[in-house]
PyMOL commands that place a pseudoatom at each C-alpha (Angstrom):
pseudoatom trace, name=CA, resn=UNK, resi=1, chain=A, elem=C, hetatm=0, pos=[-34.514, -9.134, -15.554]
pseudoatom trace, name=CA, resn=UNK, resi=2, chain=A, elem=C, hetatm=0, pos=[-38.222, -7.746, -14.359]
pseudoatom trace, name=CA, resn=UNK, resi=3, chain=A, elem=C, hetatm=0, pos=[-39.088, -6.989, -18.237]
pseudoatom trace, name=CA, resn=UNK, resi=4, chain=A, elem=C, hetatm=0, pos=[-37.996, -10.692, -19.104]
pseudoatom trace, name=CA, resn=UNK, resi=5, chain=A, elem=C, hetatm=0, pos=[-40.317, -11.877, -16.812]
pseudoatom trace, name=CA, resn=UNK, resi=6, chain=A, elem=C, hetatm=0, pos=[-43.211, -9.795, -17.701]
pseudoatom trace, name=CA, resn=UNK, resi=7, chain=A, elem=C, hetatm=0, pos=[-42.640, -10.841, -21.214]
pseudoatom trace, name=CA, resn=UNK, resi=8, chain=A, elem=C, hetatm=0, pos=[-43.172, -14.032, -20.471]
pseudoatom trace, name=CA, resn=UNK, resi=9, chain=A, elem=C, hetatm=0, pos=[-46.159, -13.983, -18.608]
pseudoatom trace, name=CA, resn=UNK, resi=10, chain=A, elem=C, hetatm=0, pos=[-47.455, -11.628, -21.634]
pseudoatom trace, name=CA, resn=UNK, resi=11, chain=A, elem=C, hetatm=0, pos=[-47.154, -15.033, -23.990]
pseudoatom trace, name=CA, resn=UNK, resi=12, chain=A, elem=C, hetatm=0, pos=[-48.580, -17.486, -22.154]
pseudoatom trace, name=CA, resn=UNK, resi=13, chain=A, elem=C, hetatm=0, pos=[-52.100, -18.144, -22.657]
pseudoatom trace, name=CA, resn=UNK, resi=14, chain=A, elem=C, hetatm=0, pos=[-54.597, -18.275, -20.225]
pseudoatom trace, name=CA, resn=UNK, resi=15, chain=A, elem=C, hetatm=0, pos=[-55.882, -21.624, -20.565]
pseudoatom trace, name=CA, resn=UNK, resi=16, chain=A, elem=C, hetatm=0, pos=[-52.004, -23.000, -19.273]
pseudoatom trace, name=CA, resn=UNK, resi=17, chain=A, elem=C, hetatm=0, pos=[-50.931, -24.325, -16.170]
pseudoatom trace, name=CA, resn=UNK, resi=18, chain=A, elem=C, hetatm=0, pos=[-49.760, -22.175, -12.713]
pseudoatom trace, name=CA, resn=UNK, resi=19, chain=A, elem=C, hetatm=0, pos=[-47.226, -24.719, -12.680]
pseudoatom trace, name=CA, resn=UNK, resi=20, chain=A, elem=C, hetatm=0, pos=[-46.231, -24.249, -15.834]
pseudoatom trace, name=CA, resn=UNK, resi=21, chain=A, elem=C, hetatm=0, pos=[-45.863, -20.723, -15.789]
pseudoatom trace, name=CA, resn=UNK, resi=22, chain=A, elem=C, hetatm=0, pos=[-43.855, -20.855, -12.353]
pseudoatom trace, name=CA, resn=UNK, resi=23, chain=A, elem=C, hetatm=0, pos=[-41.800, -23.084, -13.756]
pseudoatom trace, name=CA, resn=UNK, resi=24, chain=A, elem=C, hetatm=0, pos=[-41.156, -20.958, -17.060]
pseudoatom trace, name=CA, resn=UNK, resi=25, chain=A, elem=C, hetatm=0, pos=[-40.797, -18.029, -15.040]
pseudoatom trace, name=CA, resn=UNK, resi=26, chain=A, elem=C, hetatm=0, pos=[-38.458, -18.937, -12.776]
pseudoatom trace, name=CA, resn=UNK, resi=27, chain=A, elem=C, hetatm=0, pos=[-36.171, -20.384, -15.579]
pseudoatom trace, name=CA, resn=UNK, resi=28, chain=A, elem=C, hetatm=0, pos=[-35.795, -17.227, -17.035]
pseudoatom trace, name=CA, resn=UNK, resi=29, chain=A, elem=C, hetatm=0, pos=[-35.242, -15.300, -13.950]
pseudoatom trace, name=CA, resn=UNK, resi=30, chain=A, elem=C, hetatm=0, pos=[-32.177, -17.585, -13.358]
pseudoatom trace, name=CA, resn=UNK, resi=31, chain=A, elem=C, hetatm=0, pos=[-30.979, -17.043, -16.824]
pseudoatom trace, name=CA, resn=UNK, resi=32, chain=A, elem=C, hetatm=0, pos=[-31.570, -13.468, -16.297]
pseudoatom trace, name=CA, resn=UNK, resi=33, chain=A, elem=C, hetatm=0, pos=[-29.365, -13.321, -12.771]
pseudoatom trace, name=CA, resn=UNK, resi=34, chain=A, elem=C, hetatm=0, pos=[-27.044, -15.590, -14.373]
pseudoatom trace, name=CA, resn=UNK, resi=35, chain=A, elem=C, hetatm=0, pos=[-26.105, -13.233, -17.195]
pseudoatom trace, name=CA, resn=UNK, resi=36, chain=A, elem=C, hetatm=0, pos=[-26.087, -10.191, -14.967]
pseudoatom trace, name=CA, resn=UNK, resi=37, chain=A, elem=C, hetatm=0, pos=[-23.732, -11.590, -12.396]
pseudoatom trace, name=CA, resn=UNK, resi=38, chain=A, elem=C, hetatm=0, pos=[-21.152, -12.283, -14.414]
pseudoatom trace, name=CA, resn=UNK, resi=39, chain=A, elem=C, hetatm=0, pos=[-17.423, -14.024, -13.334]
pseudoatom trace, name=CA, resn=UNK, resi=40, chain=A, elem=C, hetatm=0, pos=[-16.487, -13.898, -9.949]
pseudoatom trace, name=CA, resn=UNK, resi=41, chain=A, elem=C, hetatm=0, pos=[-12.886, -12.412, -9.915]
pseudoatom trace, name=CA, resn=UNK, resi=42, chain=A, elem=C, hetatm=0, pos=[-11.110, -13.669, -6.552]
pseudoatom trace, name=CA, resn=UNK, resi=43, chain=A, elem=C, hetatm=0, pos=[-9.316, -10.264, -4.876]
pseudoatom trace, name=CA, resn=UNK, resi=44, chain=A, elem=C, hetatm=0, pos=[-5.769, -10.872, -4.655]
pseudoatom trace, name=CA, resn=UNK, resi=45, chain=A, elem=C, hetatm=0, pos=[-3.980, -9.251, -1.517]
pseudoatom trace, name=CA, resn=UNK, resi=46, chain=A, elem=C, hetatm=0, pos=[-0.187, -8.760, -1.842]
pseudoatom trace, name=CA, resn=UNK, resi=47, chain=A, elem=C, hetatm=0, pos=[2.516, -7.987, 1.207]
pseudoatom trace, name=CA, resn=UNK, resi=48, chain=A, elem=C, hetatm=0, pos=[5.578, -7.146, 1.759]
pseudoatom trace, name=CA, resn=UNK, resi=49, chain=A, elem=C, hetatm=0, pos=[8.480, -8.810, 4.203]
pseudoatom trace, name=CA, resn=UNK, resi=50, chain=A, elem=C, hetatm=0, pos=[9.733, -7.108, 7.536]
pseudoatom trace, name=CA, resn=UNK, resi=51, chain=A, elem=C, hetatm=0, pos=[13.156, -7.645, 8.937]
pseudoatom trace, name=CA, resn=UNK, resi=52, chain=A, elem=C, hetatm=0, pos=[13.113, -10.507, 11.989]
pseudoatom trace, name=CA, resn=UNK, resi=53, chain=A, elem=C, hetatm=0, pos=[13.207, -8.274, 15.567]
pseudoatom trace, name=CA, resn=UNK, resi=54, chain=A, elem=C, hetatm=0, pos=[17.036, -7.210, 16.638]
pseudoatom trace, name=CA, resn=UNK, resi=55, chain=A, elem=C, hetatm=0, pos=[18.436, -6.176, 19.447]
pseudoatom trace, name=CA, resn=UNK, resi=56, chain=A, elem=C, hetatm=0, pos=[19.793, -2.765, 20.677]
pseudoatom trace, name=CA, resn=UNK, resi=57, chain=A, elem=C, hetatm=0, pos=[23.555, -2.811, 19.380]
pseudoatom trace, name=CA, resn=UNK, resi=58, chain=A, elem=C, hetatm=0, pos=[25.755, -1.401, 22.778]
pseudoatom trace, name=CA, resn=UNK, resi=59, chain=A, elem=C, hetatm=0, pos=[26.785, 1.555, 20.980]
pseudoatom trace, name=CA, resn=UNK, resi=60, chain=A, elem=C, hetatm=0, pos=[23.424, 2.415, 19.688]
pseudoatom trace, name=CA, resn=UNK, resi=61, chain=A, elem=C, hetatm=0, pos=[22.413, 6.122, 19.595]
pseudoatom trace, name=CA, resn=UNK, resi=62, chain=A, elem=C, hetatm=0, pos=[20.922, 7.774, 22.661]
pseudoatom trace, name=CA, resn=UNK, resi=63, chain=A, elem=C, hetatm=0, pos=[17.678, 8.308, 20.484]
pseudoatom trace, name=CA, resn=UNK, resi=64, chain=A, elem=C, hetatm=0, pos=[13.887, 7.174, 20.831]
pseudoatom trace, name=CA, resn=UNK, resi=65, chain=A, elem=C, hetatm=0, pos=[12.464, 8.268, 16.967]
pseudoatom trace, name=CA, resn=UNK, resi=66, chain=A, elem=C, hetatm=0, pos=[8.596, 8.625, 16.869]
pseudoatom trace, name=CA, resn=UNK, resi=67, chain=A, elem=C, hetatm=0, pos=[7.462, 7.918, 12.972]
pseudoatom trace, name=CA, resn=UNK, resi=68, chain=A, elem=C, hetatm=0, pos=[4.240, 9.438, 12.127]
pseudoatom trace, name=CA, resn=UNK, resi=69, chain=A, elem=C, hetatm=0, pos=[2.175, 8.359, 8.816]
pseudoatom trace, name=CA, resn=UNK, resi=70, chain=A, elem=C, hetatm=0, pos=[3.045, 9.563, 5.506]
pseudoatom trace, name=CA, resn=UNK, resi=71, chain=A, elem=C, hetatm=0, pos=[0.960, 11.987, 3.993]
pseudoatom trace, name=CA, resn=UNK, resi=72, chain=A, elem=C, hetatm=0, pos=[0.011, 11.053, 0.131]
pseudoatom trace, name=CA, resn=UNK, resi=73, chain=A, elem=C, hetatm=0, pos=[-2.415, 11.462, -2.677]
pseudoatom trace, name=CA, resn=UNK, resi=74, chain=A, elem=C, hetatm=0, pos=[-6.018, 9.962, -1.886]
pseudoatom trace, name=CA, resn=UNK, resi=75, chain=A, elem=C, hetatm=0, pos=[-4.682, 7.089, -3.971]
pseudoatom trace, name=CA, resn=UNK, resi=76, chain=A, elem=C, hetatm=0, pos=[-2.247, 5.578, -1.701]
pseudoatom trace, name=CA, resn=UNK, resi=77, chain=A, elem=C, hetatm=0, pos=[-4.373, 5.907, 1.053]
pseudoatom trace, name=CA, resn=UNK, resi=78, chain=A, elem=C, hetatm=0, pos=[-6.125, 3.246, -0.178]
pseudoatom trace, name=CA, resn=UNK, resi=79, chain=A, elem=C, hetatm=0, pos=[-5.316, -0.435, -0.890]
pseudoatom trace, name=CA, resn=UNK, resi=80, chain=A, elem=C, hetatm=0, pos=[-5.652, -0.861, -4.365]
pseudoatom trace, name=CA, resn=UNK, resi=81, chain=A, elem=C, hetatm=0, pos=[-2.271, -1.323, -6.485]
pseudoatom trace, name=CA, resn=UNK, resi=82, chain=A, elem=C, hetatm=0, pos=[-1.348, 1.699, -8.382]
pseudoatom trace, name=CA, resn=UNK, resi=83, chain=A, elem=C, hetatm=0, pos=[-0.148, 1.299, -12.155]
pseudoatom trace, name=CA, resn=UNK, resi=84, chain=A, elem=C, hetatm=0, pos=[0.934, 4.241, -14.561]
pseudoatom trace, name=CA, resn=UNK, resi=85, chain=A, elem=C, hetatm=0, pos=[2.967, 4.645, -17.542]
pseudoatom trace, name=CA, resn=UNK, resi=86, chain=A, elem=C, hetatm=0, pos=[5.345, 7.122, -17.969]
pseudoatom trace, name=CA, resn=UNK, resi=87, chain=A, elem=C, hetatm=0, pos=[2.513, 9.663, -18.160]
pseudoatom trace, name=CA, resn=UNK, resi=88, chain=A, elem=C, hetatm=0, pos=[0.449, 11.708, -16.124]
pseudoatom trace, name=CA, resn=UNK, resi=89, chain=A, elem=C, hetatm=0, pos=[-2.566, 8.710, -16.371]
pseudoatom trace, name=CA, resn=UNK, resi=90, chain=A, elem=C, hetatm=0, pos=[-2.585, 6.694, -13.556]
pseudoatom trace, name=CA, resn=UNK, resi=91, chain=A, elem=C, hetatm=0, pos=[-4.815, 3.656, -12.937]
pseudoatom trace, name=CA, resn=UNK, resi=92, chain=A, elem=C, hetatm=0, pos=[-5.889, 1.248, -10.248]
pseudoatom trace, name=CA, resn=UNK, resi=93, chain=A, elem=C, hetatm=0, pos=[-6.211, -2.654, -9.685]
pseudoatom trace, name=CA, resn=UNK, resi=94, chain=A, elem=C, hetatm=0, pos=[-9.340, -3.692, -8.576]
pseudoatom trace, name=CA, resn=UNK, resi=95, chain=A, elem=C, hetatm=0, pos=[-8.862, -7.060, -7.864]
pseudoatom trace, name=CA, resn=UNK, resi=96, chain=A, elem=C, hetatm=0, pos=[-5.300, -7.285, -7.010]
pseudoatom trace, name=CA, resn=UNK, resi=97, chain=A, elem=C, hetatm=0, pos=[-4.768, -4.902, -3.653]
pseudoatom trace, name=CA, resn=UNK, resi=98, chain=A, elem=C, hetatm=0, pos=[-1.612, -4.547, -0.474]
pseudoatom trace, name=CA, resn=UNK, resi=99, chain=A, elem=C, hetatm=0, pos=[-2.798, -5.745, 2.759]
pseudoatom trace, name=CA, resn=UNK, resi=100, chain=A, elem=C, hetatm=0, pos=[-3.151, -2.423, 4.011]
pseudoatom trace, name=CA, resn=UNK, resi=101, chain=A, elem=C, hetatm=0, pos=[-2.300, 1.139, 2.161]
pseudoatom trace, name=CA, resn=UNK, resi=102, chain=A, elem=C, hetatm=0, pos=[0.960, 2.043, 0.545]
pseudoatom trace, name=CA, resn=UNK, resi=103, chain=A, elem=C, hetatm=0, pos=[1.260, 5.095, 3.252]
pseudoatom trace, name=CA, resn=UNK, resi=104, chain=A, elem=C, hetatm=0, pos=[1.088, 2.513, 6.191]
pseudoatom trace, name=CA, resn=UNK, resi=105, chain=A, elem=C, hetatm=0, pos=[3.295, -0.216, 4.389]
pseudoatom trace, name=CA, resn=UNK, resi=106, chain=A, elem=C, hetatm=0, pos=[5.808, 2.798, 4.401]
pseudoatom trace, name=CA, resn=UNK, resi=107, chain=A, elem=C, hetatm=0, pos=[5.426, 3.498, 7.957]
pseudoatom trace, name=CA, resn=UNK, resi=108, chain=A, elem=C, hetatm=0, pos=[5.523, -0.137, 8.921]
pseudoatom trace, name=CA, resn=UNK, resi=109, chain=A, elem=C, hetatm=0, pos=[8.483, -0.677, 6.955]
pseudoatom trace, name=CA, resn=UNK, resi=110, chain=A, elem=C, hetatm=0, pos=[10.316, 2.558, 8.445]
pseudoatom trace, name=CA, resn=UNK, resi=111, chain=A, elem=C, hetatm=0, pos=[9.293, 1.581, 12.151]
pseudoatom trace, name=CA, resn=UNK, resi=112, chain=A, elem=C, hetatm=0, pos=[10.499, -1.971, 11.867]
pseudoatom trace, name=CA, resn=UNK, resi=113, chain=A, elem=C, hetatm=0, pos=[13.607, -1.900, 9.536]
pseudoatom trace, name=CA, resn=UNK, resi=114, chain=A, elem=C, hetatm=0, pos=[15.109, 1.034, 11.874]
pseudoatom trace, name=CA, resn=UNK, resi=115, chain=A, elem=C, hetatm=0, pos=[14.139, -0.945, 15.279]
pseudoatom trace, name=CA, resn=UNK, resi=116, chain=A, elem=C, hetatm=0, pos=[15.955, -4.368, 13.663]
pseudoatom trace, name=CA, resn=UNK, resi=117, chain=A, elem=C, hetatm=0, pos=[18.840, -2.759, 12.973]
pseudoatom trace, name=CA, resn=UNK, resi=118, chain=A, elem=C, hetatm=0, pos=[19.903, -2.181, 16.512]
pseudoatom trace, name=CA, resn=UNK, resi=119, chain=A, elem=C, hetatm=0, pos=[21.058, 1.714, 15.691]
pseudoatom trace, name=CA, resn=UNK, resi=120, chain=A, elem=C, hetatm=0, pos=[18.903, 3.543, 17.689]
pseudoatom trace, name=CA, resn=UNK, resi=121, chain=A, elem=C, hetatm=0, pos=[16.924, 3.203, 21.452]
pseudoatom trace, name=CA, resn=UNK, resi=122, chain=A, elem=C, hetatm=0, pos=[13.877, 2.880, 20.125]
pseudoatom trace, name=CA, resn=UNK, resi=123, chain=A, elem=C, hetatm=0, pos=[11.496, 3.243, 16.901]
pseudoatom trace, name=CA, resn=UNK, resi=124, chain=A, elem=C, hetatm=0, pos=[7.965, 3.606, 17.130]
pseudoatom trace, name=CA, resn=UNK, resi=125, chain=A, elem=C, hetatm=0, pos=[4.558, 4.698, 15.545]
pseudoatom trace, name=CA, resn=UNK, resi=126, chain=A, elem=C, hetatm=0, pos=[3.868, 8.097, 16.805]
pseudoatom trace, name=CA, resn=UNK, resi=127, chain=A, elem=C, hetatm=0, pos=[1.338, 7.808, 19.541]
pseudoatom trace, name=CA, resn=UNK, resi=128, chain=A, elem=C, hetatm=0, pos=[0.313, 10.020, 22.633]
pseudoatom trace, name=CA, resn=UNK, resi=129, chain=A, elem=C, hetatm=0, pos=[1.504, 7.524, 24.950]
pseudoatom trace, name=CA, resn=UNK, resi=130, chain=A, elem=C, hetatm=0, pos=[5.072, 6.775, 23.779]
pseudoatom trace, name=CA, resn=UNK, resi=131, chain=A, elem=C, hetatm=0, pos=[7.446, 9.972, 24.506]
pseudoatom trace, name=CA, resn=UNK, resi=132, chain=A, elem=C, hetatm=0, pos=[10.203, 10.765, 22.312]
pseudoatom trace, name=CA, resn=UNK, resi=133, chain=A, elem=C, hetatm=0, pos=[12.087, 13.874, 20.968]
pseudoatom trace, name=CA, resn=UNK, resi=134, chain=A, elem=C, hetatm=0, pos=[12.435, 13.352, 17.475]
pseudoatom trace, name=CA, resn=UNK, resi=135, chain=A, elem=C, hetatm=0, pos=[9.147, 12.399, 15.030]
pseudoatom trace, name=CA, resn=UNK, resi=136, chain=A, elem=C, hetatm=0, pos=[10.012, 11.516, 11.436]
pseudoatom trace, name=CA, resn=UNK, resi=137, chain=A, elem=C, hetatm=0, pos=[7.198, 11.925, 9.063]
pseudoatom trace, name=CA, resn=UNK, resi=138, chain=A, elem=C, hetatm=0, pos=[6.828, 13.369, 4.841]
pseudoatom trace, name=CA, resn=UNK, resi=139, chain=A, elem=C, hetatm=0, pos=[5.021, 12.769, 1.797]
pseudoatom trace, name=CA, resn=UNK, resi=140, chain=A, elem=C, hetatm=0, pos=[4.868, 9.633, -0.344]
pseudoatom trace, name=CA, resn=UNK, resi=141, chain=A, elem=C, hetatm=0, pos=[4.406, 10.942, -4.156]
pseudoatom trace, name=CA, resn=UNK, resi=142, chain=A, elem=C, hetatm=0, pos=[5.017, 7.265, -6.081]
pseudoatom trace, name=CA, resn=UNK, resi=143, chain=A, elem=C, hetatm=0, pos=[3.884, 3.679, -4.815]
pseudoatom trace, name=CA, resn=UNK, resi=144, chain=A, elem=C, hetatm=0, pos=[3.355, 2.142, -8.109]
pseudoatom trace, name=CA, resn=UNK, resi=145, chain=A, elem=C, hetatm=0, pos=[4.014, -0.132, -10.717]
pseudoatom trace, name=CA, resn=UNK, resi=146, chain=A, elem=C, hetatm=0, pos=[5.473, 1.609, -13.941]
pseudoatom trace, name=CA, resn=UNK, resi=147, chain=A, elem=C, hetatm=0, pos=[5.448, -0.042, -17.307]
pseudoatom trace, name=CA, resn=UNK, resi=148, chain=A, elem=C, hetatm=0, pos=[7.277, 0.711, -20.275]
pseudoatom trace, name=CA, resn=UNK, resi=149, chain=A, elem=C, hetatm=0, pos=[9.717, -1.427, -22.290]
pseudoatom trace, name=CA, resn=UNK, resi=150, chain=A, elem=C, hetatm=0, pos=[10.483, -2.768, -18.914]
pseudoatom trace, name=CA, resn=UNK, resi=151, chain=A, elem=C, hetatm=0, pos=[8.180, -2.681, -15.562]
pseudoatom trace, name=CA, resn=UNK, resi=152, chain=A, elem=C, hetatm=0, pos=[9.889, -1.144, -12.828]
pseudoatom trace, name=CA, resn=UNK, resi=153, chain=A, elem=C, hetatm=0, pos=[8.662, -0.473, -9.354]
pseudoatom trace, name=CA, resn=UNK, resi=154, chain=A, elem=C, hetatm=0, pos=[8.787, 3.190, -8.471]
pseudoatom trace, name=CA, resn=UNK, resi=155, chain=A, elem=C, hetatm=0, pos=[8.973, 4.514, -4.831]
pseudoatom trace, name=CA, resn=UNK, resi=156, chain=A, elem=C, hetatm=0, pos=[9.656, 8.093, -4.271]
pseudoatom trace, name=CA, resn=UNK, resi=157, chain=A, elem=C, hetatm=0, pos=[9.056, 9.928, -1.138]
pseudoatom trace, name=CA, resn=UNK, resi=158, chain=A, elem=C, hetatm=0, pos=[10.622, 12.956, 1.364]
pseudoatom trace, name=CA, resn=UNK, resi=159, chain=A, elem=C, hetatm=0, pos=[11.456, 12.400, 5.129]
pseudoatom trace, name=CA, resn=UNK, resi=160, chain=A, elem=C, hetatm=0, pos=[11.498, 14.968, 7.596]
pseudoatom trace, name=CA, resn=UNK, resi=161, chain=A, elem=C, hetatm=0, pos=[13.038, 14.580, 10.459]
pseudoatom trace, name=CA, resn=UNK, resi=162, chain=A, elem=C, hetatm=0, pos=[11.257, 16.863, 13.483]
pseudoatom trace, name=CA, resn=UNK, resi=163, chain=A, elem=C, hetatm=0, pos=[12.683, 18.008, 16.533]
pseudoatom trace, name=CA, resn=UNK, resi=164, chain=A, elem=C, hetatm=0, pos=[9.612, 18.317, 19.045]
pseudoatom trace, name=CA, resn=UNK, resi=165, chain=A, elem=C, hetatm=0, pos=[11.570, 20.558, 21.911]
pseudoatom trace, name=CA, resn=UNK, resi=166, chain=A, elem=C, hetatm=0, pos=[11.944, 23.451, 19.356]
pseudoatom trace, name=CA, resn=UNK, resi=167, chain=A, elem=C, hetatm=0, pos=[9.909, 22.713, 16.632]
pseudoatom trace, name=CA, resn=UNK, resi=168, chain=A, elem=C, hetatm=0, pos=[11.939, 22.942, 13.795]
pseudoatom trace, name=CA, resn=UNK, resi=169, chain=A, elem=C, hetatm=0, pos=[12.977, 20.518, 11.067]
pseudoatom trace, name=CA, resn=UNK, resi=170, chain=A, elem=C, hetatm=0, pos=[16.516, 19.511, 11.790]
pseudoatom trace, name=CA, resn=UNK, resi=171, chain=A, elem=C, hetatm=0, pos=[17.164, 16.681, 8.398]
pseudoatom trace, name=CA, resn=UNK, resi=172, chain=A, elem=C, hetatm=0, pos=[15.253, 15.468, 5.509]
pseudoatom trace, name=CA, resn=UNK, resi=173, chain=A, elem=C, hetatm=0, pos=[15.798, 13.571, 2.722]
pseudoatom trace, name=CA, resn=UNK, resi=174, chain=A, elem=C, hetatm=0, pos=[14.379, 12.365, -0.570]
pseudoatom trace, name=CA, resn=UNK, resi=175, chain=A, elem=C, hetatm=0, pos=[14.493, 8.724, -1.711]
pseudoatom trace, name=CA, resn=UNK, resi=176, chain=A, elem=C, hetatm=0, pos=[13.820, 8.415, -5.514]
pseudoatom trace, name=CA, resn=UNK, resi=177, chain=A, elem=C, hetatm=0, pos=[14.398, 5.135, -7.048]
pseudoatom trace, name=CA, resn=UNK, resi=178, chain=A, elem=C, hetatm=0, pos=[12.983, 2.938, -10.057]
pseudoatom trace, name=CA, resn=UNK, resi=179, chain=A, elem=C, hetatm=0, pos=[13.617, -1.077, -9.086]
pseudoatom trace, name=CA, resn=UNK, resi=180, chain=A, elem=C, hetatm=0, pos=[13.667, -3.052, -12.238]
pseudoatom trace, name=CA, resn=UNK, resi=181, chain=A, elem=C, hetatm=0, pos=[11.008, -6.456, -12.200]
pseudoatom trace, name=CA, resn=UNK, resi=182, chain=A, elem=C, hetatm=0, pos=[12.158, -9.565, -13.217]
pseudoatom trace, name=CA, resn=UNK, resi=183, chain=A, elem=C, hetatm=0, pos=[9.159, -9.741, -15.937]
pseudoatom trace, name=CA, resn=UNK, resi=184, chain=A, elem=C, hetatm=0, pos=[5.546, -8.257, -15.863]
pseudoatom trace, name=CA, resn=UNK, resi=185, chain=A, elem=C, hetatm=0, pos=[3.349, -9.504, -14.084]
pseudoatom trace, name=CA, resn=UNK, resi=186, chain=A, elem=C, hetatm=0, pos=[1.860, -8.167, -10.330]
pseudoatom trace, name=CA, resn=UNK, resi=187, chain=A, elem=C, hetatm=0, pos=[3.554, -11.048, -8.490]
pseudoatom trace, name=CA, resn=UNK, resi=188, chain=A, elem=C, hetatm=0, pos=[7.482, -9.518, -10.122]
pseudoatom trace, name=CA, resn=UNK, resi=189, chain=A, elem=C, hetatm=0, pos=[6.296, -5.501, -9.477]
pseudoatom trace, name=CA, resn=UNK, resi=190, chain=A, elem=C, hetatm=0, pos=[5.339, -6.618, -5.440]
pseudoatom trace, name=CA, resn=UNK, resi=191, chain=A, elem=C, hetatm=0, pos=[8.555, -8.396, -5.130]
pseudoatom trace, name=CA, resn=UNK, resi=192, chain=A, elem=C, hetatm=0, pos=[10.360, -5.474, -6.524]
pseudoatom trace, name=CA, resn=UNK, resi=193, chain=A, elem=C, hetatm=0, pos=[8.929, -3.054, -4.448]
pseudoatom trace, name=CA, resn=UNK, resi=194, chain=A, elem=C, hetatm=0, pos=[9.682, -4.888, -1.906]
pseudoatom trace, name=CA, resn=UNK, resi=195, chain=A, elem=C, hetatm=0, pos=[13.236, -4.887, -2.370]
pseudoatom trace, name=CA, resn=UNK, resi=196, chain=A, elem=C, hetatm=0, pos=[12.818, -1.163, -3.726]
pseudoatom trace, name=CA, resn=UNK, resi=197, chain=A, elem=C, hetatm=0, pos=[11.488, -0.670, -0.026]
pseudoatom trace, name=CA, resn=UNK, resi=198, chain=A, elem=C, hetatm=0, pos=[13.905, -2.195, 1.773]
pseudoatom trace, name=CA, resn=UNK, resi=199, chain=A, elem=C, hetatm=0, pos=[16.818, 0.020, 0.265]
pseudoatom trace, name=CA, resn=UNK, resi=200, chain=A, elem=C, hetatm=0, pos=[15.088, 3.023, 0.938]
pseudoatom trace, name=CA, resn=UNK, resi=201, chain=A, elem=C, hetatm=0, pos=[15.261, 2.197, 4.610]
pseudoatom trace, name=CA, resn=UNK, resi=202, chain=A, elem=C, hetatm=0, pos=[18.857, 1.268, 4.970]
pseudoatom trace, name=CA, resn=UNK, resi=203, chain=A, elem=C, hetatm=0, pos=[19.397, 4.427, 3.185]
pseudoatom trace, name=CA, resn=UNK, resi=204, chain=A, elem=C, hetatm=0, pos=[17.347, 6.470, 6.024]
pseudoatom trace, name=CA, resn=UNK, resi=205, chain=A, elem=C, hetatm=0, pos=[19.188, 4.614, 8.456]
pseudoatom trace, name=CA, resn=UNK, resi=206, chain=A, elem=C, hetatm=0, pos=[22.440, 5.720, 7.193]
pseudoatom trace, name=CA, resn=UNK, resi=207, chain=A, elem=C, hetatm=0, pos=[21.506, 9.362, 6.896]
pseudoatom trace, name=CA, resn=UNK, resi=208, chain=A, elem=C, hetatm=0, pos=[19.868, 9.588, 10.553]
pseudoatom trace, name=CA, resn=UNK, resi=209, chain=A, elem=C, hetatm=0, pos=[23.027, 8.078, 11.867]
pseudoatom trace, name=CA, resn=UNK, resi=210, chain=A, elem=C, hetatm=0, pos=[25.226, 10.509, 10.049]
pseudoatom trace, name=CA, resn=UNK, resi=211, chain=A, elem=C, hetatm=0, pos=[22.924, 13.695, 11.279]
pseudoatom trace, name=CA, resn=UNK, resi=212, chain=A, elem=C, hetatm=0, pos=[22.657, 12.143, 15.027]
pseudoatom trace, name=CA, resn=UNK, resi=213, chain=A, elem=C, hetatm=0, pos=[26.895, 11.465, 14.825]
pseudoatom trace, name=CA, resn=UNK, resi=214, chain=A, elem=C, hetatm=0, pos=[27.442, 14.844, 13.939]
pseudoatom trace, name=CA, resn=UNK, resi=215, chain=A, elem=C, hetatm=0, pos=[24.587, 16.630, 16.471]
pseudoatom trace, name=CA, resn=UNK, resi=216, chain=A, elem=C, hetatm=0, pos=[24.595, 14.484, 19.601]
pseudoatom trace, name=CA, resn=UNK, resi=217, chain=A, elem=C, hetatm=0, pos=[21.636, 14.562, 21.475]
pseudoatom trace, name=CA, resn=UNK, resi=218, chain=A, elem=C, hetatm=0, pos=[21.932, 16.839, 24.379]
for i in range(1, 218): cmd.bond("trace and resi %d" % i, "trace and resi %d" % (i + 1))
show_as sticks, trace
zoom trace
């Protein structure tokens, strides 16, 4: 842009007009900024649902379960949508992004689909204020949209399941699932991951009850 300036003022004689020349000038310096800004490309910013708020079934468990954020590749620590074929190249969106990063949609999504379902005493974020026994936390390894002859959404990720008194690791679990999209576009991958999500917490749910059934908290 400075050179197309300069080139101007290079061709114009010296016998011409200020005005002129400030006129010229500034024509071409919009030009210039004109073809260097390029399209605007509006960021897109997808979310997920959450179950409505439940209460405490009468025979829920005698448990208070602390969930902790996931730990995960630098990638889903971040908001941008992950894509990938299957092959080790990955890519990201940059103008279609979650609300907030796959590793705290997780945690969200743990947190309030185990609190709605009425199962347990009481779900929370792990925080320093809020005591509780039991912390669940893992690794997320998948969060993305995978696209072959179909596009699928692909979640995969390990739960741990913590006991605080004696510091050992009591259950875990891995949830590995592909959840087919209707056809291929962002708006089909975000509502299948949504759904994708959703199973894999009614699938927690039922293994935590089954490991709390059989080892009643003391």
């Amino acid at each position: 842009m400075r050179n197309a300036a300069l080139g101007l003022q290079k061709g114009i004689g010296r016998g011409e007009d200020r005005y002129g020349l400030a006129v010229a000038t500034l024509a071409i310096l919009l030009s210039a900024l004109s073809g260097c800004g390029g399209t605007h490309h509006p960021i897109k910013y997808y979310q997920i649902t959450y179950p409505t708020p439940g209460t405490i079934a009468p025979d829920a468990l005698d448990t208070v379960l602390l969930v902790r954020t996931f730990d995960a590749s630098h990638l889903y620590l971040d908001d941008k949508i992950v894509y990938g074929m299957d092959s080790p190249e990955m890519g990201t969106y940059e103008y279609q992004r979650w609300v907030e990063p796959p590793v705290e949609i997780l945690q969200d999504s743990l947190v309030r689909g185990l609190r709605a379902s009425g199962r347990f005493k009481g779900v929370y974020r792990l925080r320093s204020d809020i005591n509780g026994q039991f912390v669940l936390g893992g690794r997320l390894y998948d969060f993305k949209e995978v696209d072959g002859s179909a596009m699928v959404a692909r979640l995969s990720y390990e739960m741990r399941l913590r006991d605080r008194k004696t510091g050992v690791t009591v259950w875990n679990h891995v949830y590995n699932h592909d959840e087919p999209a209707s056809e291929k576009t962002v708006t089909a991958f975000v509502l299948a991951m949504d759904k994708n999500i959703q199973r894999s917490v009614a699938e927690m749910q039922a293994g935590l009850e089954e490991y709390f059934r059989a080892h009643p908290v003391k």
